[in-house]
C-alpha positions in Angstrom: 126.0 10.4 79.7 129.2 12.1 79.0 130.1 14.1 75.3 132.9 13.2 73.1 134.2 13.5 69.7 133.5 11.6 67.1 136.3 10.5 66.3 136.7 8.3 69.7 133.7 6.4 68.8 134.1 2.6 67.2 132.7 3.0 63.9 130.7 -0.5 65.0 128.7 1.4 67.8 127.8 4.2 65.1 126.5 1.5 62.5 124.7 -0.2 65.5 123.2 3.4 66.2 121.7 4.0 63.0 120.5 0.0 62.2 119.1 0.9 65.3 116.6 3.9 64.2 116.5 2.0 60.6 119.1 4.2 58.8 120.5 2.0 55.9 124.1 3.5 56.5 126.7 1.0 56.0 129.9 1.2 58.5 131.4 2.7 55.7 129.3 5.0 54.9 130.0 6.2 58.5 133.5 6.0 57.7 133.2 8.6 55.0 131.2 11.1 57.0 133.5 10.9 59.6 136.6 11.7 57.1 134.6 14.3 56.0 132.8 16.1 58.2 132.8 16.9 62.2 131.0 15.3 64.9 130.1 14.5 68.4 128.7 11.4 69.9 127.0 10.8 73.7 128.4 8.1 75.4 127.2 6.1 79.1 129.3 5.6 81.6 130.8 2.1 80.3 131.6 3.6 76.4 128.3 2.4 74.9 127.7 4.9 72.1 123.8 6.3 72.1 123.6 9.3 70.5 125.5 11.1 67.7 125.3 14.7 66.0 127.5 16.0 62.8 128.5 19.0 60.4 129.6 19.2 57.7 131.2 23.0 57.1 131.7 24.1 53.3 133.6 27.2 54.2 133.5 29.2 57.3 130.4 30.3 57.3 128.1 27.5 56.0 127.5 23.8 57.1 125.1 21.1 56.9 124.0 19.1 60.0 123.1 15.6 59.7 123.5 12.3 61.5 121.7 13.5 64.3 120.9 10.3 65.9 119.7 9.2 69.6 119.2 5.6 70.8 115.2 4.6 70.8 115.3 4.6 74.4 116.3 8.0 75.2 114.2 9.7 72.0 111.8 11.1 74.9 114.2 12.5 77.4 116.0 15.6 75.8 119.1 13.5 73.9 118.3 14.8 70.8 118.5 18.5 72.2 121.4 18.4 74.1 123.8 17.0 71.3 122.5 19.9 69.4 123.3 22.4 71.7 127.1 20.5 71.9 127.1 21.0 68.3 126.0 24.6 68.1 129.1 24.9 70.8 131.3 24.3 67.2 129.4 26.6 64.8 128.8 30.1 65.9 128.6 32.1 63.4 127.2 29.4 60.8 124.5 29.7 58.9 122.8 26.2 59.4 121.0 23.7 56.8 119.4 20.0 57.8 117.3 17.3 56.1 114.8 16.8 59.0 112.6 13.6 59.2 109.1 14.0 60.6 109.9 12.8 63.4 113.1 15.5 64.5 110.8 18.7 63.1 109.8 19.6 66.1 113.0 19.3 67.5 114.7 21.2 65.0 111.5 23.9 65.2 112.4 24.1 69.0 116.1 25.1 68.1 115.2 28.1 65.6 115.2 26.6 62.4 112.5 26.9 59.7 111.6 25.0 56.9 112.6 25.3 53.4 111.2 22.9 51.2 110.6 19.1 50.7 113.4 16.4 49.2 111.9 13.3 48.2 113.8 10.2 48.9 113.4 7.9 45.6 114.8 4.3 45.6 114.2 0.7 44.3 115.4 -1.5 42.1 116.6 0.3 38.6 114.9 -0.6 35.5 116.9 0.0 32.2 116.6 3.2 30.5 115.7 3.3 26.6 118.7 4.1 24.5 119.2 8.1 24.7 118.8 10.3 21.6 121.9 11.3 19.6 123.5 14.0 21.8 124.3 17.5 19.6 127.9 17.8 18.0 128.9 20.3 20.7 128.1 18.0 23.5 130.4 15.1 25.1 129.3 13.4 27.9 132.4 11.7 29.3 133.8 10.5 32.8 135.0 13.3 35.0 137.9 12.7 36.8 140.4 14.9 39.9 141.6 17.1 36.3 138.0 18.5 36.3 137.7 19.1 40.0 138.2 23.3 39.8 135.5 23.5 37.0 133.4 20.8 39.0 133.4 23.0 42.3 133.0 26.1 40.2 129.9 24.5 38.7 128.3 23.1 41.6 129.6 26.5 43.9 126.9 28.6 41.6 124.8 26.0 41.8 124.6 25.5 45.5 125.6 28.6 47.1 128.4 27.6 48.9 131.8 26.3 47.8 132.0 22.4 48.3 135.0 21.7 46.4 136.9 19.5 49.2 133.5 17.9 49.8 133.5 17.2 45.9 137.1 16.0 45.7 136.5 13.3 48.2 133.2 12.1 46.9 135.8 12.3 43.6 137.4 9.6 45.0 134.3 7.0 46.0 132.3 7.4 42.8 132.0 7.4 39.7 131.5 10.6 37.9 129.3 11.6 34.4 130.3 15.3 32.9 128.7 17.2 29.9 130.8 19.4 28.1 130.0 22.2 25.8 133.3 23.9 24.1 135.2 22.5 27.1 133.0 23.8 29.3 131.3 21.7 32.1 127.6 22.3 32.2 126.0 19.2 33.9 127.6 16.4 35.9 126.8 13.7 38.4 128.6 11.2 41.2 127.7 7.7 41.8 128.6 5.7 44.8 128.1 3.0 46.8 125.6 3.2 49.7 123.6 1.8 52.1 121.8 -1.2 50.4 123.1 -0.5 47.0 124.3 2.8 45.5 123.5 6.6 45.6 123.3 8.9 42.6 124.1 12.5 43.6 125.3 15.2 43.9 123.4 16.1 40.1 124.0 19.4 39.1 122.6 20.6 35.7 121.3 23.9 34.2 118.0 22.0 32.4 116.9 18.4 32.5 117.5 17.3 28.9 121.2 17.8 30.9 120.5 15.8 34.3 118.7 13.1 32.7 121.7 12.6 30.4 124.6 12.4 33.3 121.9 9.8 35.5 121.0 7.6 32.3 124.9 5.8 32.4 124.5 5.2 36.2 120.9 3.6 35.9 121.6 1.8 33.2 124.9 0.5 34.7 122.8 -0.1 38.2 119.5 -1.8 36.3 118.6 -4.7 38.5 120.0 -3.7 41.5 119.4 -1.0 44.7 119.2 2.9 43.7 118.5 5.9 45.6 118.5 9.4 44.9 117.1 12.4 46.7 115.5 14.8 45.2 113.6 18.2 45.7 112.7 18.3 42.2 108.4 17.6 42.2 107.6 17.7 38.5 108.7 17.6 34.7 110.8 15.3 32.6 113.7 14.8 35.7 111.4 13.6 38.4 109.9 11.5 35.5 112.6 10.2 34.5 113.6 9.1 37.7 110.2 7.4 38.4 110.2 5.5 34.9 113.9 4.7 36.5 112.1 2.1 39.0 113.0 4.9 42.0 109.7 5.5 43.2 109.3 8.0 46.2 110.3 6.2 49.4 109.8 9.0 52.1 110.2 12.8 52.6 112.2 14.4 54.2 111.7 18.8 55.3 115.4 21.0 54.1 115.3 23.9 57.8 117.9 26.0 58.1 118.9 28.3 60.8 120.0 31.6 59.9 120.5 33.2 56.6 119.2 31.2 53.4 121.5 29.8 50.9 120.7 31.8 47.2 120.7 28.7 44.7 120.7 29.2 40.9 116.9 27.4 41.1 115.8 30.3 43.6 117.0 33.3 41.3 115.1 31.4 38.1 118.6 30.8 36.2 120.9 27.5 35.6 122.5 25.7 36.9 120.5 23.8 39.5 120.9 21.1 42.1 118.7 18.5 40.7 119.7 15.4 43.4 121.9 15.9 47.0 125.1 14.7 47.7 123.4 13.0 50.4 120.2 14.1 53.0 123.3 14.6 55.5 125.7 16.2 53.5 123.0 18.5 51.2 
């Protein structure tokens, strides 16, 4: 096998990768990873594509990894590995966070990372919310649009603990976005987009859950019927509960690692705002 970008690969063979390991990512879903994020993909000797490995930096000294993918076949021979170690080629100097099935832990254990905590995958078919209280005076919930982007990443930046505003501004412009405002300020918001078998709520960013249940209720309600997914660390209260009375029941798990220093989210220092769903299990 030989390494290459990828960029060189044919967005086909990727979607043929992940159908293969029972991903649900559409081609375009690849498409949008590849716009935003880096990559590298193993090819054999006659172009077949049989491995891949992303990042996904927000700034120059953070970055996801996701997409880490290696054809059934060679799951047994040390693929999985070596794309990492082609990928680490790219980040020195990165601190390091994944979304690691059970099956990759002990890969990912192997390479120095350590776990962090779970992240529920919840999906199904949406059930129609009841009609939500009358909001407050002071609050609007409206559509967000590329006007609100420098609050947006401002928002989510103390929320995450990194700055994702380009990640943000191109999510911005596959979704649909829910804001709360409080004398003009943004407190809460969420994206919606199309994904895999249906659509994806998330990122959700919020400082309680009165506030992340409100931006979600518009999208489930405009989704009832149909595929949702949203991925979650949150384990308890009125959120997660929400989101099972939703119809989006917990699918599978998946472990947060990282690999060098940990990212201080608002959650972690027991203030607001918090990341209450992912932009994605790739993109974190």
């Amino acid at each position: 096998m030989t390494i290459a970008d990828i960029s060189e690969a044919e967005v086909d063979q990727l979607h043929a990768l992940s159908i293969g390991v029972g991903w649900p990512h559409r081609a375009e879903d690849w498409q949008f990873l590849r716009q935003v994020g880096k990559g590298v993909v193993a090819m054999d000797n006659i172009g077949r594509v049989l491995g891949s490995a992303m990042w996904f930096p927000h700034g120059d000294k953070f970055a996801t990894v996701g997409m880490v993918i290696t054809s059934p076949r060679l799951q047994a021979n040390g693929t999985g590995q070596w794309l990492m170690r082609h990928a680490f080629t790219h980040l020195d100097g990165y601190n390091l966070r994944l979304s690691a099935t059970r099956a990759a832990r002990r890969l990912y254990r192997s390479l120095g990372f350590v776990a962090e905590k779970t992240v529920y995958q919840c999906q199904g078919e949406a059930i129609a919310p009841d009609a939500p209280a009358a909001a407050p005076d002071d609050t609007i919930l409206r559509e967000i649009g590329r006007g609100d982007l420098p609050s947006l990443g401002k928002l989510d930046q103390e929320a995450y603990g990194a700055d994702r505003t380009p990640l943000l501004s191109e999510l911005l412009s596959h979704s649909k976005g829910l804001g709360i405002f409080r004398n003009d300020r943004i407190e809460a918001f969420s994206l919606c987009r199309p994904f895999g078998r249906g659509h994806l709520i998330g990122p959700v960013v919020a400082k309680s859950d009165g506030d992340a249940i409100a931006v979600i209720r518009p999208h489930v309600a405009e989704h009832a019927g149909r595929f949702l997914r949203l991925d979650t660390s949150q384990t308890d209260g009125p959120f997660s509960k929400f989101v099972d009375r939703s119809g989006l029941s917990v699918f599978d798990t998946v472990t947060t690692m990282r690999l060098g220093e940990q990212l201080v989210e608002a959650e972690d220092r027991n203030d607001h705002p918090g990341i209450f769903a992912l932009a994605s299990q790739a993109l974190g």
